[in-house]
C-alpha positions as CSV (number, residue, x, y, z in Angstrom):
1,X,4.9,18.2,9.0
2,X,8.6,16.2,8.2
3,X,8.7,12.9,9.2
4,X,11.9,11.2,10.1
5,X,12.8,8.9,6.7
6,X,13.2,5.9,9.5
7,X,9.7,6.7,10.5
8,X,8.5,7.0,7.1
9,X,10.1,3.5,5.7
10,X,8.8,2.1,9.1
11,X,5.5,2.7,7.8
12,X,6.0,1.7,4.3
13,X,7.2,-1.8,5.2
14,X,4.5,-2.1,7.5
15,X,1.6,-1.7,5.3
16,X,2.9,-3.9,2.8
17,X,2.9,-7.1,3.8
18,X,-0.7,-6.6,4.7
19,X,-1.6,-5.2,1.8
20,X,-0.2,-8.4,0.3
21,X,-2.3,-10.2,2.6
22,X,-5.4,-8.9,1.4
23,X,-4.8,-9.5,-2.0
24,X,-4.0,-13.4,-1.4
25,X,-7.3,-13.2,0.9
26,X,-9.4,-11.8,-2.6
27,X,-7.9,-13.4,-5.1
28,X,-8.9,-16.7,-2.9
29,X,-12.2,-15.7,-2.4
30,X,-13.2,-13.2,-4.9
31,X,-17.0,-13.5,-3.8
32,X,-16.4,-12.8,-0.2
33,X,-18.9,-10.3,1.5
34,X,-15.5,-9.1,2.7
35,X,-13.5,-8.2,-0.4
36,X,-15.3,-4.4,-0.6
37,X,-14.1,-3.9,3.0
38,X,-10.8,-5.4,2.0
39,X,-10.5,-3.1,-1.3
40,X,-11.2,-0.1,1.0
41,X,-8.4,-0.8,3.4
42,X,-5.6,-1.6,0.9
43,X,-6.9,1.6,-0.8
44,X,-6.2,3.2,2.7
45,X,-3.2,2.3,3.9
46,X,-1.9,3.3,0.0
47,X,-2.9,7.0,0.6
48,X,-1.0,6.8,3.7
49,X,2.1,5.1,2.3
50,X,1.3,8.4,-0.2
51,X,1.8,10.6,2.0
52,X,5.0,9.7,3.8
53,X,7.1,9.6,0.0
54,X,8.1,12.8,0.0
55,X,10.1,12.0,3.3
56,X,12.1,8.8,2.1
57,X,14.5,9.9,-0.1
58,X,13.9,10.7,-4.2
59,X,14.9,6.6,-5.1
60,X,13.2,5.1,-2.6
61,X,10.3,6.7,-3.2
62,X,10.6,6.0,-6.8
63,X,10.8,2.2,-5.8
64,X,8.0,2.7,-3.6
65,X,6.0,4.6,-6.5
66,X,6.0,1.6,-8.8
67,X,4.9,-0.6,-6.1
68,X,1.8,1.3,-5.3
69,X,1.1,1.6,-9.1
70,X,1.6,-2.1,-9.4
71,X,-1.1,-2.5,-6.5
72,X,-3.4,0.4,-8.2
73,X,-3.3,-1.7,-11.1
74,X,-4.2,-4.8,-9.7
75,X,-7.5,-2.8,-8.1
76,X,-8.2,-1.8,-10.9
77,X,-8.4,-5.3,-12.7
């Protein structure tokens, strides 16, 4: 299904900020009940930010790309 590229960066910026969020919200509290719930989102709303790549554009998704590894990364730490 193709996804207009202003649809697709819509969704892009939008899951960022709150994918930000929850990483202020565990690094904070890194013993809260909630941080499982909060690792499941983020992990979430990057499969979806995924999916929409191949409709931004071959830079911008590059950009985007490193991004999600950089947030990858930091689940994995």
């Amino acid at each position: 299904m193709a996804i207009p590229r202003k649809e697709a960066l819509k969704r892009l910026k939008g899951h960022a900020p709150t994918i930000e969020k929850h990483f202020r919200k565990i690094a904070a509290d890194p013993t809260n009940w909630s941080v499982l719930h909060w690792i499941g989102e983020i992990n979430e709303w990057i499969r979806q930010m995924e999916e929409v790549l191949p409709h931004v554009g071959v830079k911008t998704a590059q950009k985007w790309r490193a991004q999600i590894e950089e947030w990858n990364a930091k689940l994995r730490s």
